[in-house]
Backbone as ProteinMPNN parsed JSONL, in Angstrom:
{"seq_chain_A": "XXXXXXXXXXXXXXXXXXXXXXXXXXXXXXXXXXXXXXXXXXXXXXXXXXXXXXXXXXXXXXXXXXXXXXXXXXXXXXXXXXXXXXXXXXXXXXXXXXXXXXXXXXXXXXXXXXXXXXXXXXXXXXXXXXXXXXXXXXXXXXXXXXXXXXXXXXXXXXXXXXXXXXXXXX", "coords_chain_A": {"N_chain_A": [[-20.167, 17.661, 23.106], [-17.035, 16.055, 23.839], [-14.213, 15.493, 22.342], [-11.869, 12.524, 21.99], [-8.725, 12.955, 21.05], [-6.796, 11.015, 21.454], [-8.481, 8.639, 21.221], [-9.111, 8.369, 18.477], [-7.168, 8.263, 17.079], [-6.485, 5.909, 17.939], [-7.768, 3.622, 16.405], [-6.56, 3.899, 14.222], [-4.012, 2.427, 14.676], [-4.389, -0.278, 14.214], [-3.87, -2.756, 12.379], [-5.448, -4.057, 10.474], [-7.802, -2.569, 10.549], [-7.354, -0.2, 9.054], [-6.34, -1.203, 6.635], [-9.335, -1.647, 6.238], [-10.174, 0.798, 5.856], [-9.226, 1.317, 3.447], [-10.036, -0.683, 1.711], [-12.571, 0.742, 1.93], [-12.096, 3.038, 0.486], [-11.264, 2.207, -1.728], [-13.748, 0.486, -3.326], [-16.411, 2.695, -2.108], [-19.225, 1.544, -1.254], [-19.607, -1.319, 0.476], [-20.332, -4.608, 1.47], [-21.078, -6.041, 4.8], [-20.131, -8.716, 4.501], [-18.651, -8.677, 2.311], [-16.627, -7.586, 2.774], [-14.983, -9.191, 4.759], [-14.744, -10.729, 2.926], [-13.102, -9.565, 0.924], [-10.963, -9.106, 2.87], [-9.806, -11.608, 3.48], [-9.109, -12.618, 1.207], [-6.618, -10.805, 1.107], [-5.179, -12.205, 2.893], [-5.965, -11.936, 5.898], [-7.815, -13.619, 7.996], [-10.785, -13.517, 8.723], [-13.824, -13.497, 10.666], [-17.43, -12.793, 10.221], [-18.65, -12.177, 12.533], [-16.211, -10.532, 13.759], [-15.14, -9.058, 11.999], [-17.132, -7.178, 11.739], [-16.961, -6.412, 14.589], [-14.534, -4.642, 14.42], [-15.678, -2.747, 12.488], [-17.59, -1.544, 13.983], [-15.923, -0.091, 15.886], [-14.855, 1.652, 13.842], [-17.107, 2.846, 13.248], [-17.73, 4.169, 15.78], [-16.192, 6.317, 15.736], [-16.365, 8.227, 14.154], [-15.905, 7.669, 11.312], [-16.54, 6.001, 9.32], [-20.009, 4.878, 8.599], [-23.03, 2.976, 8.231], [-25.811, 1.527, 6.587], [-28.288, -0.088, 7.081], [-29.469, -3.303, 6.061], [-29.612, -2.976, 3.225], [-30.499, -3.725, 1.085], [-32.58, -5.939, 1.194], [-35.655, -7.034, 1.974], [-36.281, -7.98, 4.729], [-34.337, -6.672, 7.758], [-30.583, -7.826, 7.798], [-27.468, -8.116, 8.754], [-25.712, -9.094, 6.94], [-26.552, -7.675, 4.754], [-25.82, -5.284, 5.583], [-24.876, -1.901, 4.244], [-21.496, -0.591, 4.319], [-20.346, 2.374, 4.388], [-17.769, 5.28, 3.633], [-17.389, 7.851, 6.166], [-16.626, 11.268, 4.583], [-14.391, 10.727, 2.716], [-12.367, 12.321, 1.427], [-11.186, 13.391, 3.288], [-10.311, 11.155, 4.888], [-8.49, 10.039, 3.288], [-6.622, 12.204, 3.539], [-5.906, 11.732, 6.02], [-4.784, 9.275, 6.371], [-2.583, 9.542, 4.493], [-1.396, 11.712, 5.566], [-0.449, 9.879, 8.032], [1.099, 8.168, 7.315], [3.01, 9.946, 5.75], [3.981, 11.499, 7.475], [4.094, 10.669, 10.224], [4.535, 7.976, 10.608], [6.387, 7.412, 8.724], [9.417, 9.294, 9.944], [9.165, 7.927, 12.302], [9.777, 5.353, 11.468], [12.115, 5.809, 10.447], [13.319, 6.993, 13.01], [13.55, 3.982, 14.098], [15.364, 2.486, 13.241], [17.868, 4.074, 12.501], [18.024, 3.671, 15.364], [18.289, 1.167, 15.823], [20.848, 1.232, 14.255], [22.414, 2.699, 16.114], [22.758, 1.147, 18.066], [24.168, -0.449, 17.467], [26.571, 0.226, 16.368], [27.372, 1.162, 19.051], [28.244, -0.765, 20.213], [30.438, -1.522, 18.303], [32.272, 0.067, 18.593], [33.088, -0.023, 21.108], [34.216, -2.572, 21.077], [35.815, -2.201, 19.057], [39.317, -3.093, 17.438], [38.349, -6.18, 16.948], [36.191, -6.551, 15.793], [34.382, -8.64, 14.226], [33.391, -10.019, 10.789], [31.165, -10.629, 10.022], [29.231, -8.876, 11.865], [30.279, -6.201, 10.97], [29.31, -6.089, 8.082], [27.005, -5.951, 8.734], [26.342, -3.463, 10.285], [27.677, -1.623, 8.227], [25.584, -2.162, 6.34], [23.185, -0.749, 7.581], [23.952, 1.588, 8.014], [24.341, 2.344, 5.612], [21.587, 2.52, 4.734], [20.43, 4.455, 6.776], [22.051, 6.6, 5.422], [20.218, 6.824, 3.657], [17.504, 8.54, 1.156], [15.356, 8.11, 2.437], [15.343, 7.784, 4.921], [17.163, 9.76, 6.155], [16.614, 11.921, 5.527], [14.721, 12.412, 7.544], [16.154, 12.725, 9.796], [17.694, 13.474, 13.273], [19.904, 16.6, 13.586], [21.376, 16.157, 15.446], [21.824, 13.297, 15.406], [22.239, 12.887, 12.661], [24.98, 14.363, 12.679], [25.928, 12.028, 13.93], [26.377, 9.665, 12.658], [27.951, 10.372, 10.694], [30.08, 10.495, 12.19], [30.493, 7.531, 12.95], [30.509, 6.551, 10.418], [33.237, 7.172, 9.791], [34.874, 6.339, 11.626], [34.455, 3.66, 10.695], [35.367, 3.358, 8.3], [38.354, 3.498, 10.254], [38.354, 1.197, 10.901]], "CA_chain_A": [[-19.468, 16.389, 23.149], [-15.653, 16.727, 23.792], [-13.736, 14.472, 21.719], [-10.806, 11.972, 22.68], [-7.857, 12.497, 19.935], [-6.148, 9.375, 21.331], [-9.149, 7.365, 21.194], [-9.705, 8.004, 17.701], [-5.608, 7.609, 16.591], [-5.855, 4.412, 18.051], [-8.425, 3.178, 15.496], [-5.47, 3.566, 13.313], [-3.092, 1.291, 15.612], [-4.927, -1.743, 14.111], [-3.597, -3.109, 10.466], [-7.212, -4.706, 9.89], [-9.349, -1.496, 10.396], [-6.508, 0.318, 8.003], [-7.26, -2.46, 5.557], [-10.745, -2.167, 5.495], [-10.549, 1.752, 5.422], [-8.226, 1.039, 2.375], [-10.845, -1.491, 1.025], [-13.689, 1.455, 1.136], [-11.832, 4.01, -0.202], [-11.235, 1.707, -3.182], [-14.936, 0.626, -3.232], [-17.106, 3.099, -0.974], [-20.348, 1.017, -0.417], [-19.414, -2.362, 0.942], [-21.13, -5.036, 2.757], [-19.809, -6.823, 5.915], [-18.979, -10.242, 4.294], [-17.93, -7.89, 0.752], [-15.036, -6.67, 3.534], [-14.637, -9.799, 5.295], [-14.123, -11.82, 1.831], [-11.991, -9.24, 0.463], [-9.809, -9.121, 3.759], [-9.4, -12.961, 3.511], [-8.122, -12.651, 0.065], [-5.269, -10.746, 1.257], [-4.475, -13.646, 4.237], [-6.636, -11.973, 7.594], [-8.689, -14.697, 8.586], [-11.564, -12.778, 9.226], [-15.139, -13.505, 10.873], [-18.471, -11.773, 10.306], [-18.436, -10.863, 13.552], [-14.817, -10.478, 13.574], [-15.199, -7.873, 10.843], [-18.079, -6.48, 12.541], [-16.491, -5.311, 15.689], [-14.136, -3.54, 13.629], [-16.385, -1.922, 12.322], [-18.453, -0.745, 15.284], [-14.862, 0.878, 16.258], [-14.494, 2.731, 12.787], [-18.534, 4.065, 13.34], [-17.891, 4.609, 16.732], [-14.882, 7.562, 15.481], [-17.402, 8.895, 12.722], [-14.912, 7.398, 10.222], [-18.095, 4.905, 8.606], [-21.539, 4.77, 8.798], [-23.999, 2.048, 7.725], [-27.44, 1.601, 6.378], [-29.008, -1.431, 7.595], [-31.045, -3.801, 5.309], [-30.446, -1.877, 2.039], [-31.185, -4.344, -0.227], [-33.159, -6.666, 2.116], [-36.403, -7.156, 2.997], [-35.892, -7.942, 6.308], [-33.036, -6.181, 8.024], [-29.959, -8.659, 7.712], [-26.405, -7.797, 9.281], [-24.575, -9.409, 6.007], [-26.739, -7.041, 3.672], [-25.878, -3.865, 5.683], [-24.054, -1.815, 3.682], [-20.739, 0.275, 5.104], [-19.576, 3.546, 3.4], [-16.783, 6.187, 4.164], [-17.59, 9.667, 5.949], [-15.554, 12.491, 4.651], [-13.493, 10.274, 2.037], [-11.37, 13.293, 1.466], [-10.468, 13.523, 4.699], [-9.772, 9.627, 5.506], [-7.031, 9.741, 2.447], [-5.457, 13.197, 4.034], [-5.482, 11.612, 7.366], [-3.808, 7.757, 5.786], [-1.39, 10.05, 3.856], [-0.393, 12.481, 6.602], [0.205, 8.973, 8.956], [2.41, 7.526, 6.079], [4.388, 10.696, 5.444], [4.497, 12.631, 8.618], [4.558, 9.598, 11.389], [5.198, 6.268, 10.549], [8.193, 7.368, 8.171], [9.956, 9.919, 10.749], [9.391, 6.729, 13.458], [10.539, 4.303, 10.927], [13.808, 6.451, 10.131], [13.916, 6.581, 14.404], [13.613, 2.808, 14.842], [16.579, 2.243, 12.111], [18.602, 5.17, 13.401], [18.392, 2.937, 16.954], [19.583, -0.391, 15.329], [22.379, 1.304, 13.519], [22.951, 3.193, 17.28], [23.119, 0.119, 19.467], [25.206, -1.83, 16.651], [27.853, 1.236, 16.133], [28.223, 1.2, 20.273], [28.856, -1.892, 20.743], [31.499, -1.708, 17.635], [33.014, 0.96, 19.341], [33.351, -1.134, 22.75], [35.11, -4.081, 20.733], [37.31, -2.164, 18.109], [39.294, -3.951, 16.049], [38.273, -7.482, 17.265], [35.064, -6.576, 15.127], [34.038, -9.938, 13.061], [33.129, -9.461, 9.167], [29.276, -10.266, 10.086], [29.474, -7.486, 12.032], [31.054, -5.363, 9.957], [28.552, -5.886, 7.01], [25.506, -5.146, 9.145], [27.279, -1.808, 10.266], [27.93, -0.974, 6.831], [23.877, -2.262, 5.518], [22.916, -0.222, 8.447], [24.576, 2.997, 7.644], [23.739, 2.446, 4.052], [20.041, 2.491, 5.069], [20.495, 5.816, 7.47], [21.959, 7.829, 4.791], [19.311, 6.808, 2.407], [17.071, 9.415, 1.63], [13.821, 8.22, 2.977], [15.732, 7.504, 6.473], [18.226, 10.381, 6.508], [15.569, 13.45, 5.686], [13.967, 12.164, 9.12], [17.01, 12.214, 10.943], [18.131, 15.248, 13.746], [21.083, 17.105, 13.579], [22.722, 15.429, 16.026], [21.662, 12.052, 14.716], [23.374, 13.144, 11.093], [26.814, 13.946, 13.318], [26.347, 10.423, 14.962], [26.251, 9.129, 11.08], [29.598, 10.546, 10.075], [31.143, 9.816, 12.96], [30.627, 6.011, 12.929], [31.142, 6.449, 8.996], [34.771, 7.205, 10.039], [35.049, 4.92, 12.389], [34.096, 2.186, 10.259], [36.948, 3.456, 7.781], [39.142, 3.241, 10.547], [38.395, -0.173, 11.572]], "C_chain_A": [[-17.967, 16.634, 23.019], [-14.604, 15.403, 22.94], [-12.096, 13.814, 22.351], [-9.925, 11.76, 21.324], [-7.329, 10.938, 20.051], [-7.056, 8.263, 20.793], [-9.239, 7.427, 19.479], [-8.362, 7.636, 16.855], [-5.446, 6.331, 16.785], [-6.688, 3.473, 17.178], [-7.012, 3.1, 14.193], [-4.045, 2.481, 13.618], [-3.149, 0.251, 14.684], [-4.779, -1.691, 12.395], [-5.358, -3.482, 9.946], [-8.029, -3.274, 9.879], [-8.603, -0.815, 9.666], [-6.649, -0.055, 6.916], [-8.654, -2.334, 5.223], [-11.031, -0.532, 5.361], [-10.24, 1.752, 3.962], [-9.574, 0.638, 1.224], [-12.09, -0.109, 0.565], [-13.414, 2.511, 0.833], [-11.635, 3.625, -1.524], [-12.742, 1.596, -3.744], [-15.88, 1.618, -2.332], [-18.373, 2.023, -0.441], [-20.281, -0.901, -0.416], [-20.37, -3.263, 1.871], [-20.352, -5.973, 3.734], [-19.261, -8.39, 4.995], [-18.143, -9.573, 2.497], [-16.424, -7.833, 1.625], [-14.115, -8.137, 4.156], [-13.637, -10.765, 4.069], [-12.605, -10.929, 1.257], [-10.406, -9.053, 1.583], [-8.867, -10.972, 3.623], [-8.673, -13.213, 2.282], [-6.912, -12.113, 0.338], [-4.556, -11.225, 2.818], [-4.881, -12.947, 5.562], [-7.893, -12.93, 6.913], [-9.727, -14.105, 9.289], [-13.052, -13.675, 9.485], [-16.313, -12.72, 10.795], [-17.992, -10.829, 11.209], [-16.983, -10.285, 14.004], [-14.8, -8.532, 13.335], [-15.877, -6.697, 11.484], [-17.906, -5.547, 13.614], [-15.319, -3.988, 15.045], [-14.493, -2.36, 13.302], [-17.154, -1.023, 12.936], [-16.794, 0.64, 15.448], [-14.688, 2.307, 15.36], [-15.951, 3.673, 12.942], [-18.503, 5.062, 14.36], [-16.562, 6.615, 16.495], [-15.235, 8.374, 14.116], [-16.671, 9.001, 11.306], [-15.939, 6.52, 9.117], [-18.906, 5.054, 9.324], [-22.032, 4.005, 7.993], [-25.244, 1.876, 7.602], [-27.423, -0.142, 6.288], [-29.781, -1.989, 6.553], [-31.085, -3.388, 4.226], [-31.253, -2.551, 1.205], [-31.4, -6.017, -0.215], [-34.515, -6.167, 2.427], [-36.589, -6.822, 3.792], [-34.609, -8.035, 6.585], [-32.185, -7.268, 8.305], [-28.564, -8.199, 7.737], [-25.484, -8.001, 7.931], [-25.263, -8.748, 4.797], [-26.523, -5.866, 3.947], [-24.646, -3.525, 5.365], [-22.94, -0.782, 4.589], [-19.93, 1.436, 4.074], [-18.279, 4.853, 4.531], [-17.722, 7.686, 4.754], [-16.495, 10.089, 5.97], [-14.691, 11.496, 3.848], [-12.288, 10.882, 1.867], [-10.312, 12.968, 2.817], [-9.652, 12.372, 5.434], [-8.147, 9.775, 4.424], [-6.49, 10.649, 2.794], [-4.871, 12.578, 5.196], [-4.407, 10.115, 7.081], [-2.201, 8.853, 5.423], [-0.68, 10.806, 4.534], [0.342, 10.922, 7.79], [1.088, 8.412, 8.466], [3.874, 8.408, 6.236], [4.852, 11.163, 6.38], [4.604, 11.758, 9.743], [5.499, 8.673, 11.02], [6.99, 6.633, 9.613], [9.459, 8.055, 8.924], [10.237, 8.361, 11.803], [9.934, 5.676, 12.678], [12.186, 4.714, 10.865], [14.495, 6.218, 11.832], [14.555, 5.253, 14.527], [15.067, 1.952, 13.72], [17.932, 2.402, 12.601], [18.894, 4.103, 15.264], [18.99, 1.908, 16.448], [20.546, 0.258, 15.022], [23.036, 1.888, 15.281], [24.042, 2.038, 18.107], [24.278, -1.118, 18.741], [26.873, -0.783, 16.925], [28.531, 1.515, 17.795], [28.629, -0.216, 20.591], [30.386, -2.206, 19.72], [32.515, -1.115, 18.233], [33.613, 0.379, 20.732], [34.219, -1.905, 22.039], [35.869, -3.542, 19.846], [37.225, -2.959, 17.184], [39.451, -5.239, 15.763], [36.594, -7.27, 16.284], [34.914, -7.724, 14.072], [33.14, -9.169, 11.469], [31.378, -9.14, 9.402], [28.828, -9.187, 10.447], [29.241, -6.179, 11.57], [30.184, -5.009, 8.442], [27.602, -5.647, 7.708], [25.383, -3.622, 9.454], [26.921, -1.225, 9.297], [26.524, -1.106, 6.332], [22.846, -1.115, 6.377], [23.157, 1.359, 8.395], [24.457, 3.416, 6.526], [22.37, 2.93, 4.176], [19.85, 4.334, 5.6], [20.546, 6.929, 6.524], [21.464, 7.769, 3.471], [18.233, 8.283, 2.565], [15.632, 9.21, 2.218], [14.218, 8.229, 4.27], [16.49, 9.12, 6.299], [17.592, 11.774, 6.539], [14.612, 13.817, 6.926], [14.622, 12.402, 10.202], [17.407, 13.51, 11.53], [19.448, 15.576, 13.454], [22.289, 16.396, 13.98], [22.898, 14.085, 15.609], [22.719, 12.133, 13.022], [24.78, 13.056, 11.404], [26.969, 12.471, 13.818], [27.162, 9.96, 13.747], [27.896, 8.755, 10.675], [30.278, 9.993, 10.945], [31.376, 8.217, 12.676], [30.947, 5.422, 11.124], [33.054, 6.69, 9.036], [35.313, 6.533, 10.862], [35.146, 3.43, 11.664], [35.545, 2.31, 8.612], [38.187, 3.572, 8.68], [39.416, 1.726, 10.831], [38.904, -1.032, 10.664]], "O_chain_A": [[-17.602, 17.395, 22.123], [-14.608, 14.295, 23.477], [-11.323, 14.499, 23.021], [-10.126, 10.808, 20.571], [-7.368, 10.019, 19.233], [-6.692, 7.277, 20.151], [-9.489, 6.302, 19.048], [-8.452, 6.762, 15.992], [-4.647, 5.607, 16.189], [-6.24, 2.327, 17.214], [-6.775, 2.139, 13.462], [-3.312, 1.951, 12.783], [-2.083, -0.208, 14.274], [-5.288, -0.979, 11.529], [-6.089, -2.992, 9.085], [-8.911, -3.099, 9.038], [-9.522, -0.317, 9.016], [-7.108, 0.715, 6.072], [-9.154, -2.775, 4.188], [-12.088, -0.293, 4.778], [-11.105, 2.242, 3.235], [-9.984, 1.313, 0.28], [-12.472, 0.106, -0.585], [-14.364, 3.293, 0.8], [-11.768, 4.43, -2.446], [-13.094, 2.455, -4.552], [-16.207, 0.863, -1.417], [-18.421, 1.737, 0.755], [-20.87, -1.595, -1.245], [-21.036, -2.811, 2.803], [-19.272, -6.522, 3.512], [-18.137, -8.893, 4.993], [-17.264, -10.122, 1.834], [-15.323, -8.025, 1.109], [-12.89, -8.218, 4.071], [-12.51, -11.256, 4.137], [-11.462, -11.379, 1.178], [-9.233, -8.924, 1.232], [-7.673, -11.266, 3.682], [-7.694, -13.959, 2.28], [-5.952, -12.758, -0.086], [-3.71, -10.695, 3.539], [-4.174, -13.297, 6.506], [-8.548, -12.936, 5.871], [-9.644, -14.136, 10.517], [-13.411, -14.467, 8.613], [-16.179, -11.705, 11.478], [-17.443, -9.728, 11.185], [-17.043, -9.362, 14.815], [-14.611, -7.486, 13.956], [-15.402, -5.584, 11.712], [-18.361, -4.409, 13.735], [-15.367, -2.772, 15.231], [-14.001, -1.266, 13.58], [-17.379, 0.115, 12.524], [-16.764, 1.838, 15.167], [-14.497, 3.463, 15.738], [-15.974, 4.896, 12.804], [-18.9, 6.225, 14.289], [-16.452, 7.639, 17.169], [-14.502, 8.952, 13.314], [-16.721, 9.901, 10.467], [-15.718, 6.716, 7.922], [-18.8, 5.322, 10.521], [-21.617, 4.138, 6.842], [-25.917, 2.088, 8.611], [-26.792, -1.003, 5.675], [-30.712, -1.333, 6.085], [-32.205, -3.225, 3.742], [-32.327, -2.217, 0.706], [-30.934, -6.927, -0.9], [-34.674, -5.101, 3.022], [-36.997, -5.691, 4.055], [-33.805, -8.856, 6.143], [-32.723, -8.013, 9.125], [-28.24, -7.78, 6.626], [-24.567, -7.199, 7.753], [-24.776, -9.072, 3.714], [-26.794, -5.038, 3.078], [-23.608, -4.097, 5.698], [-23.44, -0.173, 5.534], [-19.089, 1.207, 3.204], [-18.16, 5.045, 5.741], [-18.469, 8.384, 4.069], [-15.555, 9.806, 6.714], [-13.793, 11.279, 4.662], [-11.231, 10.283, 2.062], [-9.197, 12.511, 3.07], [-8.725, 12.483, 6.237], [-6.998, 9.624, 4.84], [-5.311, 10.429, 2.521], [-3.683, 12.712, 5.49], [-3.317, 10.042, 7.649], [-1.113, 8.828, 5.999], [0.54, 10.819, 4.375], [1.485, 10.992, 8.243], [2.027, 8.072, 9.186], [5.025, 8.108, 6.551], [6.066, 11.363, 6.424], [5.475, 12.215, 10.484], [6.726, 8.584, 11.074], [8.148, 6.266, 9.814], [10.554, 7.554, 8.668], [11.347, 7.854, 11.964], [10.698, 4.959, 13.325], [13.165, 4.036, 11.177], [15.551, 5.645, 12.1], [15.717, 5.12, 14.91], [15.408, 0.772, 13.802], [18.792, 1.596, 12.953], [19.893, 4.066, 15.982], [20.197, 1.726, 16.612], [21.518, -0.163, 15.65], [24.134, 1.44, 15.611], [25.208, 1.989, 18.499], [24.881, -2.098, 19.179], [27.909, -1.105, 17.507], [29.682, 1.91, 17.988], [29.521, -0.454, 21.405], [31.294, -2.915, 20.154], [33.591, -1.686, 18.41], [34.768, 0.578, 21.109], [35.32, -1.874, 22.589], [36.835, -4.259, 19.584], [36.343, -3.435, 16.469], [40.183, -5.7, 14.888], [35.926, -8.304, 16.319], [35.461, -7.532, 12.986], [32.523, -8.116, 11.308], [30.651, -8.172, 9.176], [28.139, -8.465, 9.727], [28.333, -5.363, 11.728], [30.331, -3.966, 7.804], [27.014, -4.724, 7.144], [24.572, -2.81, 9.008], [26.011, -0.397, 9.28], [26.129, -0.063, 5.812], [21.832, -0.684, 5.827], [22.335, 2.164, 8.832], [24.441, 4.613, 6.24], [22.131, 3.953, 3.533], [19.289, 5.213, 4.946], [19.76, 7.875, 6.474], [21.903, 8.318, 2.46], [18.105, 8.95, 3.591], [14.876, 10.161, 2.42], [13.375, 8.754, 4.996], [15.471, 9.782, 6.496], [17.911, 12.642, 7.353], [14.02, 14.849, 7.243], [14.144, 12.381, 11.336], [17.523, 14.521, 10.838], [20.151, 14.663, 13.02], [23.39, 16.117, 13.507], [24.042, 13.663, 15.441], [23.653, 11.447, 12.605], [25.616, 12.29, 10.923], [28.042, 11.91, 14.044], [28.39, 9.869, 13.771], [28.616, 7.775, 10.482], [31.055, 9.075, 10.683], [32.435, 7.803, 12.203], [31.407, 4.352, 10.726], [33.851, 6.27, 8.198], [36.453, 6.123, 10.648], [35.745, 2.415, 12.02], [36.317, 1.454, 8.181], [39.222, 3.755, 8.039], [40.525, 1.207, 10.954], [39.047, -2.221, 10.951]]}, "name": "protein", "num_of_chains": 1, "seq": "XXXXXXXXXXXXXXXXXXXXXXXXXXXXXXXXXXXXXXXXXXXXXXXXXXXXXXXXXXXXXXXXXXXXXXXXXXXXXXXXXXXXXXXXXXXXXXXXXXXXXXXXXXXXXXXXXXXXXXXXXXXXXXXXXXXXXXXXXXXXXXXXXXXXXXXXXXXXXXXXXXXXXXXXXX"}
């Protein structure tokens, strides 16, 4: 069986199936309306089957697995329970997307606002308005913070200064 990395990264795309990995790493053995109720407590508006397809997605990427019916009778969709495979492994893989993606691409998508603000300052000089002028400056504050600025390339760091001297010339 040859596996599709993208297909199974994109299970992580989706805030709700992040959420409900979240949910059974706090609890492991959950049942669909256990996930649905606790998603609705923190404001998704969730449906059984809502929830449900979700879930198919997270089985389908051998991230959960479910036992049908546990503690039922007769087999019943809102008594089957849903647990983590590889728990370990789900909190390396959350914690590497935290530290090693999303914060590098967050520092990017920052790094671009402060870009497209600092060229256009540069175009207008010293007709620059105060509003301006303080987003610049909240903007550049942000960059050479250190959760943004340990993300940032080389040349991105020279941009930095530069428009840091710029903005003391202006």
């Amino acid at each position: 069986m040859e596996v599709d990395e993208w297909k199974i990264l994109s299970v992580f795309e989706n805030e709700v199936r992040v959420k409900i990995l979240r949910l059974l790493l706090e609890s492991e053995f959950r049942s669909l309306s256990d996930i649905a109720e606790e998603l609705k407590k923190q404001g998704w508006k969730m449906t059984l089957s809502g929830v449900l397809k979700h879930m198919k997605e997270l089985e389908k990427t051998g991230l959960v697995r479910h036992e049908s019916g546990v503690f039922a009778k007769i087999p019943d969709a809102r008594k089957t329970i849903y647990f983590l495979e590889g728990r370990e492994r789900i909190e390396r893989v959350l914690q590497q997307l935290e530290n090693n993606i999303v914060d590098p691409l967050r520092a990017g998508m920052i790094f671009n606002e402060t870009a497209i603000l600092a060229r256009e300052v540069q175009r207008i000089g010293y007709k620059l308005i105060e509003k301006d002028r303080r987003c610049l400056e909240s903007l550049l504050v942000k960059c050479e913070s250190r959760d943004v600025y340990t993300h940032l390339t080389e040349d991105e760091k020279k941009k930095l200064k530069l428009w840091r001297m710029m903005m003391s010339i202006i």
